[in-house]
N, C-alpha and C positions, 0 to 999 in steps of 0.2 A: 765540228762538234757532232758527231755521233749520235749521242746517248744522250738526252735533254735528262738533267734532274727536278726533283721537287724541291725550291727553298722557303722557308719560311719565316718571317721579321714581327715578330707577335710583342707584345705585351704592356704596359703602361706608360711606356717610356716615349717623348718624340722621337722622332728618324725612322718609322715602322715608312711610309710611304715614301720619305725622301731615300730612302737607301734601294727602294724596289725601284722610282725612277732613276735613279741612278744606274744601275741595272739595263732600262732600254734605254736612254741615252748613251750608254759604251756600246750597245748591241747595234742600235741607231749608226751612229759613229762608225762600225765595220761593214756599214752597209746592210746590214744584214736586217729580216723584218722584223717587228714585232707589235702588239697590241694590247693594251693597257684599257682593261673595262674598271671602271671605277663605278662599285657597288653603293649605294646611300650618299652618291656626290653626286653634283649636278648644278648646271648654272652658271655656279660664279666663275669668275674669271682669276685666275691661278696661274703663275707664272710657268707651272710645269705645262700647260692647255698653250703659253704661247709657245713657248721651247718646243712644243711637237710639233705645232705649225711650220716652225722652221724644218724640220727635220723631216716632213713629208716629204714622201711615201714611206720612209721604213721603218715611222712611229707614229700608228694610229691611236685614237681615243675614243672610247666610249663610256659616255656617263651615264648608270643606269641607278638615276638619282634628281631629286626634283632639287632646284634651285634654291639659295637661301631667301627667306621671305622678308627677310630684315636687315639686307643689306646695307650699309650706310651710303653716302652723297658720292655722287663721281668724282673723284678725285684723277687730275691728268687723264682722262680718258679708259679709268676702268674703277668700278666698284670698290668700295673701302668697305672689308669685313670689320663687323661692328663687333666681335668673339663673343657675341652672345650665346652662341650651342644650339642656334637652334636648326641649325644645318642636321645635328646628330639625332633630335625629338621625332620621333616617330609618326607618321601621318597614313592615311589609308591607298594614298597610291604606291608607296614604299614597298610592297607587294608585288604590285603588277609590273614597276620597272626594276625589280632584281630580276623578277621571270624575264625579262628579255634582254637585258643584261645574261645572264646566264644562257641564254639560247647561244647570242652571237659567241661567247666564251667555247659552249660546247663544242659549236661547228669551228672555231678558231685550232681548239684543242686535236680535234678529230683529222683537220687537214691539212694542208702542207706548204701553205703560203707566210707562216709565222716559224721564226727560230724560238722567241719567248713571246710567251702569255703572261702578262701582271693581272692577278685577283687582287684589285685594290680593294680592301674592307669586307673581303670577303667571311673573313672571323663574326663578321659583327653579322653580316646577312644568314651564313646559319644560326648564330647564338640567337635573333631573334626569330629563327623558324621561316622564314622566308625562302630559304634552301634546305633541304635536307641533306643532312651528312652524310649517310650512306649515296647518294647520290653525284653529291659532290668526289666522293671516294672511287666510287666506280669509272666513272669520265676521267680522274685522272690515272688508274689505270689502266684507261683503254686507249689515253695518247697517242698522239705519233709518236714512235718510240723519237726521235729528234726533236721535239719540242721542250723548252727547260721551260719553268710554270715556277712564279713567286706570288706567294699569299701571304697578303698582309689583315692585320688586324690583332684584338689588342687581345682576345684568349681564344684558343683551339682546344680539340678534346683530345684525348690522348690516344683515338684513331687517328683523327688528320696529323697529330706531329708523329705518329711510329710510321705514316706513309712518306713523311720528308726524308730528304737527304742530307740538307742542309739547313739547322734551325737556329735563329740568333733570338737571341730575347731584350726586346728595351725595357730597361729600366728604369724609372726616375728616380732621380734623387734631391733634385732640387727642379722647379720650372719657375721661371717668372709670372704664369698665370694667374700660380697662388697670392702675388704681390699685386694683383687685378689690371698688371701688363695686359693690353687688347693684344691681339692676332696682328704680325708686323708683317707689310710687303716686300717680297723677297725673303722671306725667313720663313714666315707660317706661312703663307699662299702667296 
């Protein structure tokens, strides 16, 4: 690989994070590095968090994201999300750990120990101002030209998708949520 591109998995639909893990898991897979910062997530325990564990060293993780505060009872030896959303609700360190999320992202970007870069929820970390888009824009310009970089999140402006190379869009059409289905394990985390 060459020439790392920019892809992007945006918009209302599930599969926006599961298709980007997917992604370092095949990259994983060929041996090859890569690093996964997860923007506004944090904490909980998520079956993609053990899957890297496996896959160390050449799928790292970083959550740059406080924990969910409402997690339900241990079930077999790991937390049961209770799909209450408050994982998504906004709090005032939400700020301080994008900023450093976004450091390690930058230096990740800049240097040459990663093939890909996943910006998990990175849509969501500018849309609420926590990042600036010109910002975000410039760093992915300045790449290793060899680094491929996948941003997920559910709306982009129409700078960061004319900077993609590769853009998919989820769409829902139907979710079991709306049927007040909780978050299942192994499915939603």
């Amino acid at each position: 690989m060459n020439k790392g591109l920019v892809q992007i998995y945006y918009g209302h639909g599930k599969g926006k994070t599961t298709a980007a893990w997917g992604q370092a898991m095949r990259m994983a897979g060929h041996r090859l590095s890569c690093l996964v910062v997860q923007f506004l997530k944090g904490g909980l325990y998520s079956g993609e968090l053990w899957a890297a564990e496996r896959l160390a060293p050449y799928l790292e993780v970083i959550q740059a994201g406080r924990g969910c505060p409402y997690a339900g009872p241990i079930k077999a030896g790991i937390w049961e999300c209770t799909g209450c959303g408050s994982c998504f609700q906004e709090a005032p360190e939400d700020r301080d750990l994008t900023r450093l999320g976004w450091q390690a992202a930058e230096r990740a970007l800049a240097g040459g120990s990663y093939k890909l870069v996943v910006l998990d929820e990175i849509g969501h970390a500018i849309r609420k101002g926590y990042l600036a888009e010109e910002t975000v824009l410039a760093v992915l310009a300045q790449r290793r030209e060899a680094v491929e970089v996948v941003l997920t999140g559910r709306e982009f402006s129409p700078g960061i998708l004319a900077a993609a190379d590769l853009i998919t869009e989820m769409r829902s059409v139907k979710h079991h949520f709306a049927q007040g289905e909780k978050a299942r394990l192994g499915i939603e985390y």
